[in-house]
C-alpha positions, 0 to 999 in steps of 0.5 A: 374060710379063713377070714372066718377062723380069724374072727373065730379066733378073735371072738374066743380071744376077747373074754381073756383079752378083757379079763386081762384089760381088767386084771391090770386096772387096780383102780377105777375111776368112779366120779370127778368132783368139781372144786369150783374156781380153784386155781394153783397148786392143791396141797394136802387132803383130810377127812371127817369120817363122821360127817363124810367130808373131805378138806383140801388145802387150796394153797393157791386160793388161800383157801379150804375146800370142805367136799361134801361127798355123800352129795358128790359136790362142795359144801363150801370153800373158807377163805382167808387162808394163808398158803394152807398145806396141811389139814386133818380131822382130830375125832378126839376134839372134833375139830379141823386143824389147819396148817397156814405155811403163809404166816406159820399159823394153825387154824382151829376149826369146830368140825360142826360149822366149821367156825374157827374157835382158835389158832395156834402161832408157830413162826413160819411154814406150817406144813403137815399135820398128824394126829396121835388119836391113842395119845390125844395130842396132833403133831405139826411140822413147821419152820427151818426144822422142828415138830411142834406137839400141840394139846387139843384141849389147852390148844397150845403147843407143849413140846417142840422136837428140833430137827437138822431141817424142815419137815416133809412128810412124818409118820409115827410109829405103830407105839406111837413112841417115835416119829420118822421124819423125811427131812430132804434138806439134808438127805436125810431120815430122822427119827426122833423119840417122842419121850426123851426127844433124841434124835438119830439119822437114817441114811437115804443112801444118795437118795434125795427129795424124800417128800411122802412117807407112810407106815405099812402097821402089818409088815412093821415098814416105815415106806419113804418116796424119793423124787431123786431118783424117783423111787420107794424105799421100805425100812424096818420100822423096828431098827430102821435097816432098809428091806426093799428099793422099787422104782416108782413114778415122778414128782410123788408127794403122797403114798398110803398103804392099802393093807386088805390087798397089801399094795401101796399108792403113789401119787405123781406130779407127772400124771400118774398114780403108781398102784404097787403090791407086795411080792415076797420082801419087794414091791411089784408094780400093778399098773400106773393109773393115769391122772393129770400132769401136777396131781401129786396130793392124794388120800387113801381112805381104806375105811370108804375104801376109795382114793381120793386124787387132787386135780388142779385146774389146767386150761381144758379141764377144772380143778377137781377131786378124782375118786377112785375105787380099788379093783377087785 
């Protein structure tokens, strides 16, 4: 008789206990897509919404995976790369911008078929790029501490924003009149207005390594993730004073923000993805996702609604794309 209340119990119990298991799942894994004989470190992804592909920098294959994923598979991988880090879709140009931290350089590829029809010479470690889509002009960082304001049209660089040193992660602002620059070389944050090219310092408050940055557009917050001590910082966009601190996962080089569930993603070199949610003027965490150890690059593409995690290669499992899809 009371084995029998037990399993009563326990049958009663499981509906809520898989409700739960649930409610504490943000993201679903939904399909891994394998990137073929990739090895070394992945670095930064980017997407042509038009065309449903999604670019990643193989820096250590000197290479650029373009992922067709309405087919779930790769188009094709182009070689003769050279360290690529960053890479974006510019839809105003329809072209594919490369960013070669081996040789400085910036690949300009036609979006069609993928020729390159230019490049743009900056000196030494081309990392991130960004597009201003409002204002027609892409933004590379690059060097020992400079912005480079590249034109589409002439393909040439028409500004170049000196900064203490190199360039991490940088976002523009919602006016697109400054940027925010995470420069870990000294601790610091940088905001550096686009017309008059001023600079001021924002302090990290001890806190270094600040690599990944995004804009959180609705709350007006500029989101900086430090790797010491691995945490999330939230300043006002506006005057820069800082609003929030939340502890986040390890070794993060990307973090985007999901604004139909107010929650932000991080991505983690130790393994993981860190799925926070807005709580008042804070950050709550949901959950950690599990991925592998070294799947630090992510991108968040809210118009397909999905997560898109790079997974380098290890010795039981395949360099790969893991796709995820937000819960609920």
């Amino acid at each position: 008789m009371f084995a029998r209340a037990i399993l009563l119990a326990a049958s009663l119990m499981a509906p809520a206990i898989a409700m739960a298991q649930t409610a504490v799942a943000p993201l679903a894994l939904e399909t891994k897509i394998p990137l073929g004989e990739v090895s070394g470190r992945i670095d930064h992804l980017g997407i042509d919404l038009k065309r449903q592909r999604l670019f990643v920098a193989e820096l250590g294959n000197d290479s650029l995976g373009v992922v067709d994923l309405a087919a779930g598979k790769v188009l094709r991988t182009i070689a003769g790369m050279s360290e690529p880090q960053g890479v974006a879709y510019v839809s105003f140009a329809d072209s594919v911008y490369v960013a070669n931290g081996g040789d400085g350089s910036v690949r300009v590829l036609r979006a069609d078929d993928l020729a390159q029809t230019g490049r743009i010479e900056l000196g030494n470690d081309a990392d991130n790029v960004r597009v201003d889509a409002p204002r027609n002009r892409v933004v590379v960082g690059y060097g020992k501490g400079a912005l480079a304001v590249i034109d589409p049209v002439s393909r040439a660089k028409t500004a170049n924003l000196q900064l203490k040193g190199h360039p991490e992660g940088f976002q523009l602002d919602e006016a697109g009149s400054q940027v925010f620059v995470n420069v870990p070389d000294v601790r610091e944050i940088e905001v550096v207005d686009l017309a008059s090219k001023a600079s001021r310092s924002l302090s990290t408050q001890g806190a270094g390594s600040n690599f990944p940055m995004a804009i959180d557009q609705d709350a007006h917050r500029v989101l900086v993730v430090f790797r010491g001590p691995p945490s999330l910082m939230a300043l006002s966009s506006q005057d820069g004073r800082i609003v929030a601190k939340t502890q986040t996962c390890g070794d993060a080089d990307d973090v985007f923000v999901d604004a139909k569930r107010h929650r932000v993603y991080v991505s983690c070199g130790e393994g993981v993805v860190d799925v926070l949610e807005q709580d008042g003027s804070g950050y709550r965490r949901l959950a950690r996702v599990p991925t592998l150890s070294g799947a630090r690059t992510s991108l968040f593409a809210p118009e397909l609604d999905r997560l898109f995690v790079a997974v380098r290669a290890r010795s039981n499992e395949p360099a790969a794309i893991w796709v995820f899809r937000p819960v609920p």
